[in-house]
N, C-alpha and C positions, 0 to 999 in steps of 0.2 A: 614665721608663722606662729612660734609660741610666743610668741609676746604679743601678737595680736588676740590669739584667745584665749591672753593673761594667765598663762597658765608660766609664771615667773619664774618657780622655783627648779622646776623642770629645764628650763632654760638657762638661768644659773646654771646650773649641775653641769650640761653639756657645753656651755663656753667655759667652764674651769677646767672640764676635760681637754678641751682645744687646746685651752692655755700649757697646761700639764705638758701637750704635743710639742708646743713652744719652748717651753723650759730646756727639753730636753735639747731639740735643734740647737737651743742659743748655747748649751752647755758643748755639745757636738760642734762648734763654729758653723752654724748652717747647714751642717749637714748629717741628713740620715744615717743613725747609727748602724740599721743594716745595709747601705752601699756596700761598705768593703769585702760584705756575704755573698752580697749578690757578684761583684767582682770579680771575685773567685771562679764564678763558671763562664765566663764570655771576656773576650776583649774588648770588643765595642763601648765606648764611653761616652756616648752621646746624652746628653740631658738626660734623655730620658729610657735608659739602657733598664733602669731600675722601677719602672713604674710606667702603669699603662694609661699614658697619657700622650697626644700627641707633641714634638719635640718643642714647638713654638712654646706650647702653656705649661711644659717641665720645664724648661729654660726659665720662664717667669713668673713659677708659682708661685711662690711667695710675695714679688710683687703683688701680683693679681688678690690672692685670695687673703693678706696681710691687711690690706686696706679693706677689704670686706669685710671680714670677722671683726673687725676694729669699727666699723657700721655697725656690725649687727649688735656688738657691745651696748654703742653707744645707743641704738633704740630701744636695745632691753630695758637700760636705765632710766633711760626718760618716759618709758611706760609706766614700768616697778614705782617711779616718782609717780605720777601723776596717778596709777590706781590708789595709791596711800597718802594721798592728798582732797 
């Protein structure tokens, strides 16, 4: 929606933050640095033991919302282009 009402830099700011979120994961091999917190008080290990999401779209978040964000990248860009054009 921010790139629709070209408001870029705003936009910018909060997919560097995503990205930032990214960094970390990939430096963690995929995984939330606070799992092994949360670990600590339950046994249960299911996908999504750690996060209140249903277990089908913890299983595949990254899937799923990876290739989104990487959408939304790519429309930010191509707006940012074409307002400065």
């Amino acid at each position: 929606m921010l790139s629709l009402q070209r408001r870029f830099r705003l936009a910018a700011l909060l997919a560097l933050i995503v990205l930032g979120e990214v960094v970390v994961l990939a430096i963690n091999r995929w995984r939330c640095p606070l799992t092994p917190i949360a670990a600590r008080y339950t046994d249960d290990r299911r996908a999504n033991f750690d996060i209140y999401l249903p277990e089908w779209l913890a299983r595949y978040n990254k899937e799923i919302f990876g290739p989104l964000y990487l959408a939304g990248v790519v429309f930010l860009a191509m707006r940012w282009f074409e307002a400065a054009t």
